[in-house]
N, C-alpha and C positions, 0 to 999 in steps of 0.2 A: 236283566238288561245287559246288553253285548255293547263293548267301549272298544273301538278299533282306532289306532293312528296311522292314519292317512299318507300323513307326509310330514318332515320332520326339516327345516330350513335353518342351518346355523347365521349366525347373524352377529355375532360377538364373539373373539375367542380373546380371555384374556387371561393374567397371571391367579388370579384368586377365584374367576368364575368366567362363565361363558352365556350366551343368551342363544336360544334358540326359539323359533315360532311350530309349532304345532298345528295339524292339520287333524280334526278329531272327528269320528262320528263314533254317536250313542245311537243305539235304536235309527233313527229316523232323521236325526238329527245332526246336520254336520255346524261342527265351529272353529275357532282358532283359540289358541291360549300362546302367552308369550313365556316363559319357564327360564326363570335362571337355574342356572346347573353349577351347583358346587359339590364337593367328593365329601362335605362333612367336617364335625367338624371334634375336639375332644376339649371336654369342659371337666374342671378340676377343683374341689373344694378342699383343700390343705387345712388338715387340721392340727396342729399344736398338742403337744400333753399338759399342756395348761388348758385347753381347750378353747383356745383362739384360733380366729380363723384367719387365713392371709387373702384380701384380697389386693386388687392391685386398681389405682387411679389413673385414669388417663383419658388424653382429649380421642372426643369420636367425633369423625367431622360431619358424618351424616344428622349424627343429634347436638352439633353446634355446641359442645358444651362437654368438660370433662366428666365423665362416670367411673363409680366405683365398683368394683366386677370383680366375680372368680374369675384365677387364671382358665383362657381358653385359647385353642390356633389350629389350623387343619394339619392334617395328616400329611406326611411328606410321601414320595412313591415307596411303593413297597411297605409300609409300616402299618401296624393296627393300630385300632383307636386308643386301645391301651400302652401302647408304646407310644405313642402320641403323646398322650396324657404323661405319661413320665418325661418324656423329655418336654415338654411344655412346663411342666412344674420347678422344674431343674433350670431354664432358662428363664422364666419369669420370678420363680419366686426367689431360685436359689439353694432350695432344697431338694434331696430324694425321699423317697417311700419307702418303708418296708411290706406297709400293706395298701394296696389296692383294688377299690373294691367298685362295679357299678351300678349304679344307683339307679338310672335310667337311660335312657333315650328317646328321643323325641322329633318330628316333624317344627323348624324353624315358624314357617309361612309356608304350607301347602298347595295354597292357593296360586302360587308364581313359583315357588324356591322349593328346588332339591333337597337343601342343607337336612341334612338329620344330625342331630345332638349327642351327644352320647357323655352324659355325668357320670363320674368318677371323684367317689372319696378315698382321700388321701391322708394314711395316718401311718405311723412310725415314722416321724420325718426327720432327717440329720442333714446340719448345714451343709452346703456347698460351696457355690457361687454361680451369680445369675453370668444367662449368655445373651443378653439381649441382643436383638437383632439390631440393626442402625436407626430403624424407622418405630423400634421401640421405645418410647421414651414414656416410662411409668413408672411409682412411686407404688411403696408397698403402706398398707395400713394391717395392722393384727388387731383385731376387735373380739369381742365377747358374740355368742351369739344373742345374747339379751338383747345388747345393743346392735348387731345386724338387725335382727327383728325389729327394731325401732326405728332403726332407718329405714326398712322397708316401709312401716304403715305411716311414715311422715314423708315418703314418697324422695327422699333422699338417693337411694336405692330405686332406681329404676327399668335396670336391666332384665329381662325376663328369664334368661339362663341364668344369672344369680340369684333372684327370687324362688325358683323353682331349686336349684342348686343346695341355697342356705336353707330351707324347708327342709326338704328331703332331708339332709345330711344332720340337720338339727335330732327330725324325728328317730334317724337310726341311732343316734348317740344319747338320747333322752333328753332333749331341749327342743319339745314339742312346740310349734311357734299355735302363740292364739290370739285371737284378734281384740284389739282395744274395746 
């Protein structure tokens, strides 16, 4: 099957994402999709030599409701998603890395959204101080991954980049998560 775009109509430009409408034909078949377009994004699971992890609480306004999340934020011009990842880790949590490593990357919502993910575990870590931005206002929690894992299957934890995140990072460090 042959997938051609037609025509491509911006319709939003804004600070964190932009909207555009899409003009498609597959085969035989022409349609429209509307596509948010964001540059990505770099997500970070800070781990402790105690083997605690940092995430960070705060209000989301789209899900009405504070959530407790890996640190994550997009990539500024010119930067990798690994430089990204550092310097998000440094501003949110506080800390730097010695070692950085990643774990995945992923499609947000393909269906509509750009955004691709890109996990990073974060271990050797020495204090700093955070740099939060103005519009940051978050609070840090340092948990066991036991207890991550519990929060996820009592649905406490419902972020999807942290679910996948504390998983992954669990399995690479031997704190396999398994279900109740």
């Amino acid at each position: 099957m042959f997938m051609e775009v037609l025509s491509s109509e911006p319709i939003y430009k804004g600070r964190v994402f932009d909207v555009k409408i899409d003009t498609i034909r597959e085969g035989d078949v022409e349609y429209k999709r509307e596509i948010v377009v964001h540059k990505g994004s770099c997500v970070i699971v800070p781990v402790f030599e105690d083997k605690t992890v940092a995430l960070v609480r705060q209000y989301r306004h789209a899900a009405g409701k504070y959530l407790l999340e890996i640190p994550a934020g997009g990539v500024e011009a010119g930067e990798t998603f690994e430089e990204g990842a550092k310097r998000e880790l440094e501003e949110e949590i506080g800390v730097t890395a010695s070692k950085i490593e990643l774990l995945t990357e992923f499609y947000v919502s393909p269906g509509f959204l750009t955004e691709k993910m890109y996990v990073f575990l974060a271990t050797g870590l020495t204090k700093t101080s955070q740099r939060l931005e103005i519009d940051e206002l978050l609070t840090i929690e340092r948990i066991s991954f036991t207890t991550a894992f519990d929060l996820i299957r009592s649905g406490e934890i419902q972020d999807a980049k942290t679910i996948a995140g504390l998983i992954l990072a669990g399995a690479r460090l031997g704190f396999p998560f398994q279900s109740a």
